[in-house]
C-alpha positions as CSV (number, residue, x, y, z in Angstrom):
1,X,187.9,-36.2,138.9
2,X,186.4,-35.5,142.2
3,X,183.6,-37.6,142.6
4,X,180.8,-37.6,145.8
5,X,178.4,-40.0,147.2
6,X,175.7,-38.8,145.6
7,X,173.5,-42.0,144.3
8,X,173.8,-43.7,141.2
9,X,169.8,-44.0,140.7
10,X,167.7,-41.0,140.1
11,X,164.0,-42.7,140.2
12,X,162.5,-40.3,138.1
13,X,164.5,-41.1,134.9
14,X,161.8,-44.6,135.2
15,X,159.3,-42.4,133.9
16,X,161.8,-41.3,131.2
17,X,162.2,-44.6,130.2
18,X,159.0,-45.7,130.5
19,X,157.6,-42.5,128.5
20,X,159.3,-43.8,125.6
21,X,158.7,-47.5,125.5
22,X,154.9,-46.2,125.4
23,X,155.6,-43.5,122.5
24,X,157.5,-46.4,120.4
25,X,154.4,-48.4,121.0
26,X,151.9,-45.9,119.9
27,X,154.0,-44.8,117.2
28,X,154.0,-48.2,115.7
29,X,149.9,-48.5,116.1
30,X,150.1,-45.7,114.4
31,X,152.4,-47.0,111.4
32,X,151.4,-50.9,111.4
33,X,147.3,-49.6,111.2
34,X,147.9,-46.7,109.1
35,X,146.3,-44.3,111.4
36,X,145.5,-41.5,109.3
37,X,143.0,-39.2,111.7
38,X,145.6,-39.0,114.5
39,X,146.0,-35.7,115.9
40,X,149.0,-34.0,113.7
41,X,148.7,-30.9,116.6
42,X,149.1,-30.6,119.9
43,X,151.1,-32.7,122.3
44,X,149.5,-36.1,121.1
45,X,151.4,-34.9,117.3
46,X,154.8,-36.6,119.2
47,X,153.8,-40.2,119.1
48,X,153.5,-39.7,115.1
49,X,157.3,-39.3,115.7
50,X,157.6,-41.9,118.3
51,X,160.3,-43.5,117.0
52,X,162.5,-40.9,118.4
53,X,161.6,-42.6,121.8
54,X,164.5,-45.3,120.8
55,X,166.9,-42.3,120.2
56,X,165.8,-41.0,124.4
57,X,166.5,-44.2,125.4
58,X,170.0,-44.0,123.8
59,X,170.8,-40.9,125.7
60,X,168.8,-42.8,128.8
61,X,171.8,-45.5,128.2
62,X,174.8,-43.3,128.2
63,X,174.0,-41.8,131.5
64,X,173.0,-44.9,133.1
65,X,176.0,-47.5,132.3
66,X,178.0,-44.9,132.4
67,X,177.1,-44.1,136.0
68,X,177.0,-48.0,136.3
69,X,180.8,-48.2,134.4
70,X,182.0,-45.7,136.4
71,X,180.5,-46.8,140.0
72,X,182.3,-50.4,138.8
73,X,185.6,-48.7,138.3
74,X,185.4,-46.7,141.5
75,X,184.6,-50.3,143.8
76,X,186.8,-52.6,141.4
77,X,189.8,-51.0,139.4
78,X,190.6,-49.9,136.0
79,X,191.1,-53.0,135.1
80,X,188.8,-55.1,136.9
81,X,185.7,-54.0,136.8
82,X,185.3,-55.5,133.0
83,X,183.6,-59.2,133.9
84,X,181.4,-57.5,136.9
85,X,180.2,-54.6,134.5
86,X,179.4,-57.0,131.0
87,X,177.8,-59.5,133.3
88,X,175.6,-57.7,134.4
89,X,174.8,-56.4,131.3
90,X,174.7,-59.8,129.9
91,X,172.2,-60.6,132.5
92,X,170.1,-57.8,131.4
93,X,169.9,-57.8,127.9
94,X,170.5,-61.4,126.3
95,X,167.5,-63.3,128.5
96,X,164.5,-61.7,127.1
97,X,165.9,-60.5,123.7
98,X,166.4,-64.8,123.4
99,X,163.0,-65.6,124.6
100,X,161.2,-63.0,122.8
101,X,163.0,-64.0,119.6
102,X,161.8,-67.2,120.1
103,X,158.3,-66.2,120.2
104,X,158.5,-64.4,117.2
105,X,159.8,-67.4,115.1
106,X,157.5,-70.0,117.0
107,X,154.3,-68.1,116.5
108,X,154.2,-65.0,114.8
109,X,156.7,-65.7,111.5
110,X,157.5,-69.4,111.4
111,X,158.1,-69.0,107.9
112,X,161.0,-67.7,108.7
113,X,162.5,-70.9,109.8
114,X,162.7,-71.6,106.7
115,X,164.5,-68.6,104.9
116,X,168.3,-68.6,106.3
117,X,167.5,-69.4,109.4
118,X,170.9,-69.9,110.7
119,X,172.5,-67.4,109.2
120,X,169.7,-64.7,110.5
121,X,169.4,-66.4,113.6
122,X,173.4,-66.6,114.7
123,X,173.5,-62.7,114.1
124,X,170.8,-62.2,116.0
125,X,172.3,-64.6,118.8
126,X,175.3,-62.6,119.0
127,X,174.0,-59.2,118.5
128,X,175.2,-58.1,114.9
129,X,172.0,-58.5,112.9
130,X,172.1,-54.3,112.5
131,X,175.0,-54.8,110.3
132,X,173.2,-56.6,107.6
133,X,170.1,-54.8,105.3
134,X,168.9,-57.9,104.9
135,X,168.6,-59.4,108.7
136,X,168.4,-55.9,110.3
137,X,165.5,-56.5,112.3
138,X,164.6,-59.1,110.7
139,X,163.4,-61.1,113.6
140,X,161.0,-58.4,115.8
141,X,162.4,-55.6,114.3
142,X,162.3,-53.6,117.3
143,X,165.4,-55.3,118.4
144,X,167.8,-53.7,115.8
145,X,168.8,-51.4,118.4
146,X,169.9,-53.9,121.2
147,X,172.7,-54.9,118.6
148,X,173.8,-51.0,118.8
149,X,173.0,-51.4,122.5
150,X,175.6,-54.1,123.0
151,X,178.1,-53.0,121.0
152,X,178.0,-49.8,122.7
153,X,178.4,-52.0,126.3
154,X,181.6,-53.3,124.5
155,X,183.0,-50.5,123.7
156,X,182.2,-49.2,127.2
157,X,184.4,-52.2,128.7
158,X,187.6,-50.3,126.7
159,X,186.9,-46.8,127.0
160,X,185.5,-46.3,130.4
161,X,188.2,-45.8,132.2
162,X,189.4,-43.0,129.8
163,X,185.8,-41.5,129.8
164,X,185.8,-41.5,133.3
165,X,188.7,-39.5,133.9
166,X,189.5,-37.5,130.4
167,X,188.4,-34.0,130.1
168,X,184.7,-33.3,129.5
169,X,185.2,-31.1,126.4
170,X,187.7,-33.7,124.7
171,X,185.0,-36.5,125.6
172,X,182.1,-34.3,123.8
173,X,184.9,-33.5,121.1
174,X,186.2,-37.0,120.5
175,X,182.3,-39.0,120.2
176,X,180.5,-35.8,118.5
177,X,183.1,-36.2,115.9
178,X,183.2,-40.0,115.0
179,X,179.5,-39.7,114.8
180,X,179.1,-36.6,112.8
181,X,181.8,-38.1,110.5
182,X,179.9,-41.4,110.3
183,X,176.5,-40.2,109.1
184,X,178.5,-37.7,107.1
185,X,179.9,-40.5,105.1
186,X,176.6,-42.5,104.8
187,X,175.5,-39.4,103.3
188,X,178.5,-40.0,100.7
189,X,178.2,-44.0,100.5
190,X,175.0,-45.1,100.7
191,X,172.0,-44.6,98.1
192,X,168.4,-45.1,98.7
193,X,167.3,-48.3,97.3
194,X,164.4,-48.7,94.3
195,X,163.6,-51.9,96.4
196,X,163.8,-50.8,100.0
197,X,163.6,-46.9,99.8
198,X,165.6,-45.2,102.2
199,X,166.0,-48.5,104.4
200,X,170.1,-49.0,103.6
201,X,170.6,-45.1,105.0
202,X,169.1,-45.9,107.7
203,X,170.8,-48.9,109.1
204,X,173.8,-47.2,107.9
205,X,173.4,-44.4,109.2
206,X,172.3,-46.3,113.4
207,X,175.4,-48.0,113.4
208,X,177.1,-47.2,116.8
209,X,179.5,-45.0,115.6
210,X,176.5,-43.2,114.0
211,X,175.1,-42.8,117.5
212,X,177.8,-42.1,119.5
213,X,176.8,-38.7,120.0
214,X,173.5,-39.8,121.9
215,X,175.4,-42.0,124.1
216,X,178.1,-39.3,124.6
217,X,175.3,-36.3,126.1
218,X,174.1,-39.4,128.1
219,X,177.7,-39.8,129.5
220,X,178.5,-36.5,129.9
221,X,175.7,-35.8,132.1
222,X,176.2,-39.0,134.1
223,X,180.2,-37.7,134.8
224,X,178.4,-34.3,135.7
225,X,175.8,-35.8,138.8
226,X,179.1,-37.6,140.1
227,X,181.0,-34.3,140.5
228,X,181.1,-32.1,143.1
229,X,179.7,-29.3,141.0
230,X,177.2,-31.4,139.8
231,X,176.3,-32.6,143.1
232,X,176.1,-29.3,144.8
233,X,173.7,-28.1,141.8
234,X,171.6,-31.0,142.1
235,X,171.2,-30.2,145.8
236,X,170.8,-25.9,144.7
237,X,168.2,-26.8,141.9
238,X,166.1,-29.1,143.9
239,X,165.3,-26.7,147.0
240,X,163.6,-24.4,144.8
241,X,160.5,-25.4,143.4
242,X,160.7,-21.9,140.8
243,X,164.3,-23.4,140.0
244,X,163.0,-26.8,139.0
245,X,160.1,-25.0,136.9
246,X,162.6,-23.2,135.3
247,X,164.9,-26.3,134.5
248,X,161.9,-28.2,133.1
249,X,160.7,-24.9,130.7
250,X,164.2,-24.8,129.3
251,X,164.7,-28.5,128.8
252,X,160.8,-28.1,127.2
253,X,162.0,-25.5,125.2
254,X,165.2,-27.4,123.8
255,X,162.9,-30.4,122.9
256,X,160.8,-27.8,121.2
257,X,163.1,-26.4,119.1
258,X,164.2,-29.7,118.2
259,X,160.9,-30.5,116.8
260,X,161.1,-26.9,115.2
261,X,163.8,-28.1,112.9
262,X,162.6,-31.5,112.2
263,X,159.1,-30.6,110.9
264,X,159.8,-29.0,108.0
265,X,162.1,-31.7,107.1
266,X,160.5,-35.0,108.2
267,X,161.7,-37.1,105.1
268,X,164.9,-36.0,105.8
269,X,166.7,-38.6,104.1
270,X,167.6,-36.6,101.4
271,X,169.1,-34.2,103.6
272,X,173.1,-34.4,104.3
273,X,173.0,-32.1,106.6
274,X,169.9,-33.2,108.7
275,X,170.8,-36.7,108.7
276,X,174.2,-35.5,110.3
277,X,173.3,-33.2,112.7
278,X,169.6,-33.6,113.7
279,X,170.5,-36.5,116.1
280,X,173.3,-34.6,117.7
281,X,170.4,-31.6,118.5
282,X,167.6,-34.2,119.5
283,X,170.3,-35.6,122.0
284,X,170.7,-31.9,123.9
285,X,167.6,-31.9,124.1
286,X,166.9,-35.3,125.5
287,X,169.8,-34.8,127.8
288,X,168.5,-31.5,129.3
289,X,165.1,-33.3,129.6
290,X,167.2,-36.2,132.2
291,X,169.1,-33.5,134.0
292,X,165.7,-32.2,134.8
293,X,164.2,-35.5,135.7
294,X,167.2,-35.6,138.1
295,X,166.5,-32.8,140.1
296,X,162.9,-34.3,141.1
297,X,162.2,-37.1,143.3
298,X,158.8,-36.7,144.3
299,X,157.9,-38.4,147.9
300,X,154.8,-38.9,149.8
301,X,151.3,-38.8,148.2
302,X,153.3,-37.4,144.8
303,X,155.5,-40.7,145.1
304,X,152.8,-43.0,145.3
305,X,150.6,-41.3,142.7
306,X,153.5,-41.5,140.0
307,X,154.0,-45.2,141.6
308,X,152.0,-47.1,138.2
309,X,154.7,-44.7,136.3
310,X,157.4,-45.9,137.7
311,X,156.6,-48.8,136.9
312,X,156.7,-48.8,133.6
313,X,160.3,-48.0,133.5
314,X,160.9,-50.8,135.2
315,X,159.5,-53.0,132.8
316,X,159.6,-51.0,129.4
317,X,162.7,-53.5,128.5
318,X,159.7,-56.0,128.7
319,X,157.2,-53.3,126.8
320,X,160.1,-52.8,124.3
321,X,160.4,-56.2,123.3
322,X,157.3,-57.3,123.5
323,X,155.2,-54.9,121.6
324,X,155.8,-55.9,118.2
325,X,154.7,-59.6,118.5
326,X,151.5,-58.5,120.1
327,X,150.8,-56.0,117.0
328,X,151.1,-58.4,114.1
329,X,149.3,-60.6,116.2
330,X,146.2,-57.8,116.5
331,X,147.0,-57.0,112.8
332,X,145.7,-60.5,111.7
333,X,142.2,-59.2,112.9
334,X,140.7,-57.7,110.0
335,X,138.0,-55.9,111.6
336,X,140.2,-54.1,114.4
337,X,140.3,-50.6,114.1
338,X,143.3,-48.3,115.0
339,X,141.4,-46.9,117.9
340,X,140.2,-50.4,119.0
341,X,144.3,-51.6,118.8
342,X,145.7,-49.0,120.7
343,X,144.5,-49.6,123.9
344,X,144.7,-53.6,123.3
345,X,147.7,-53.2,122.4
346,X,149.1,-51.3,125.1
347,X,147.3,-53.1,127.9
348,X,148.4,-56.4,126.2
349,X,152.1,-55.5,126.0
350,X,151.9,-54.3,129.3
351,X,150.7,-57.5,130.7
352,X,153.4,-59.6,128.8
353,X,156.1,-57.0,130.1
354,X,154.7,-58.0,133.5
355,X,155.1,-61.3,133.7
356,X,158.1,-61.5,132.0
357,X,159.7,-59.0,134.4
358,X,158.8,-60.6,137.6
359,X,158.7,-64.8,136.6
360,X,161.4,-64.5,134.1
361,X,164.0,-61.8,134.0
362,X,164.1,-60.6,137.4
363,X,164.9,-64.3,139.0
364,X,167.6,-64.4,136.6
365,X,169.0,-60.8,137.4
366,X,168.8,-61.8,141.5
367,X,170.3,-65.4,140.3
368,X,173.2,-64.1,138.1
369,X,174.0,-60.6,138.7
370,X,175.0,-60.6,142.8
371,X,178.1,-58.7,143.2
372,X,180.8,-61.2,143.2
């Protein structure tokens, strides 16, 4: 594969990223206060299906470390670029996902200290709690994904080189397919529970070979930008500002369609064929929604309105992580109202994220994660 100069960071996939640590937030308000008067139309109706926000920063992932894997292949080897690529990951992920964990025993379920503690807490240390019902989330349950997170940077570490170089169709082919054959066979294995509902489908069904197909539109388009076709359409689509309009309506429209089909079918657990294939159309979408955020870089006064944005993608790791503990927390006041919560909420998550980016995680990255 030819691939250009074209840069590895597209600053408008930020707001991506911080769009849907917000939406996971809201959607859990929404859950955890059993918000029953919000809006179920217009465009405030997505954050009652915030949770898909985790499933865009899935697709979010395979384009990123895969322009990161990639980028680390090109500068080191094949073969080399293993340690420089997992530290860095390392560096990312384990810090806060520790310290937040922490928290959460310390000061928000201490009872669990007492309730196999070890057990829960060495699968959460090494980032295999998703593979257990019973200590899936167990400690801030928002953190079930990092285990498919880190698995996926694993697998990443073995597969990169052949994803970097194999054909794009046998790529889309070869993930599609293990995914689609996963949640298939959930569909075939695994029962609701009387006890926890649909809970065992669902952990089933998130396991990383279940989500391969989110990473694999993330990758794809990440192998795209780095070709010369994809570079020299970047460059065509972003000169036009009727071209960029039109990118956006489609990618609007694919996200729209998506919701089309899920609607009528929100429990969908009871669905084969939903809970095989929905992802797999929510992930087009997504992905056609980055492929337009990569075509606009807005400068000047546009740049430095959108600045507070961009922030939030820089710290909505931070917001991720930290928005559960501050909701039970705001539970435990009786007289708080939905309405009252979201805001606190936000602005209190938001604060945390803050200071744990810039006193905690970033000094680490800068400390840890120099190129060697």
């Amino acid at each position: 594969m030819t691939t250009t100069t074209q840069s590895n960071y597209f600053p408008t996939i930020d707001v991506l990223r911080g769009f849907a640590a917000i939406s996971v937030v809201v959607y859990h308000v929404i859950e955890l206060f059993d918000w029953k008067d919000f809006p179920f139309t217009g465009l405030l109706l997505w954050f009652r299906v915030g949770w898909m926000g985790v499933d865009l920063f899935f697709v979010i992932s395979g384009f990123v470390i895969g322009l990161a894997a990639f980028s680390s292949i090109d500068k080191h080897g094949s073969s080399e670029f293993r340690g420089h690529f997992i530290s860095r990951r390392i560096t990312r992920i384990v810090p806060l996902h520790y310290l937040t964990m922490l928290v959460f025993l310390v000061f928000i379920t201490p009872e669990l200290l007492f309730t196999n503690f070890w057990k829960n807490l060495i699968l959460h240390l090494f980032f295999v709690h998703n593979l257990s019902i019973k200590f899936s989330g167990a400690i801030n349950g928002a953190n079930w994904s990092l285990a498919t997170e880190m698995q996926f940077y694993l697998l990443m570490m073995f597969i990169a080189p052949w994803l970097r170089c194999a054909r794009l169709w046998k790529v889309f082919l070869v993930l599609i397919s293990v995914a689609w054959a996963w949640r298939f066979g959930v569909t075939l294995l695994v029962t609701p529970d009387k006890t926890l509902g649909v809970f065992p489908l669902f952990v089933a069904a998130t396991q990383l070979p279940g989500m391969l197909d989110e990473f694999a539109i993330g990758i794809l388009l990440a192998r795209f930008v780095r070709s010369e076709t994809g570079t020299r359409t970047l460059c065509y689509l972003n000169n036009n500002i009727a071209r960029v309009s039109a990118v956006w309506l489609l990618a609007g429209l694919l996200v729209y369609a998506a919701m089309s089909v899920y609607w009528p079918f929100a429990s969908y657990w009871d669905r084969p064929l939903m809970i095989t294939l929905f992802r797999t159309l929510l992930a087009i979408a997504f992905g056609a929604v980055l492929f337009a955020a990569c075509i606009v870089t807005p400068s000047g006064w546009a740049g430095k309105l959108l600045s507070p944005v961009y922030y939030l993608g820089t710290i909505s790791y931070g917001i991720y992580l930290w928005h559960l503990p501050v909701l039970v927390s705001l539970k435990r006041i009786t007289s708080l109202t939905p309405s009252h919560a979201l805001p606190l909420a936000i602005g209190i998550t938001i604060i945390f994220a803050a200071v744990s980016w810039h006193f905690f995680e970033q000094p680490l990255i800068k400390k840890y994660s120099r190129p060697r």
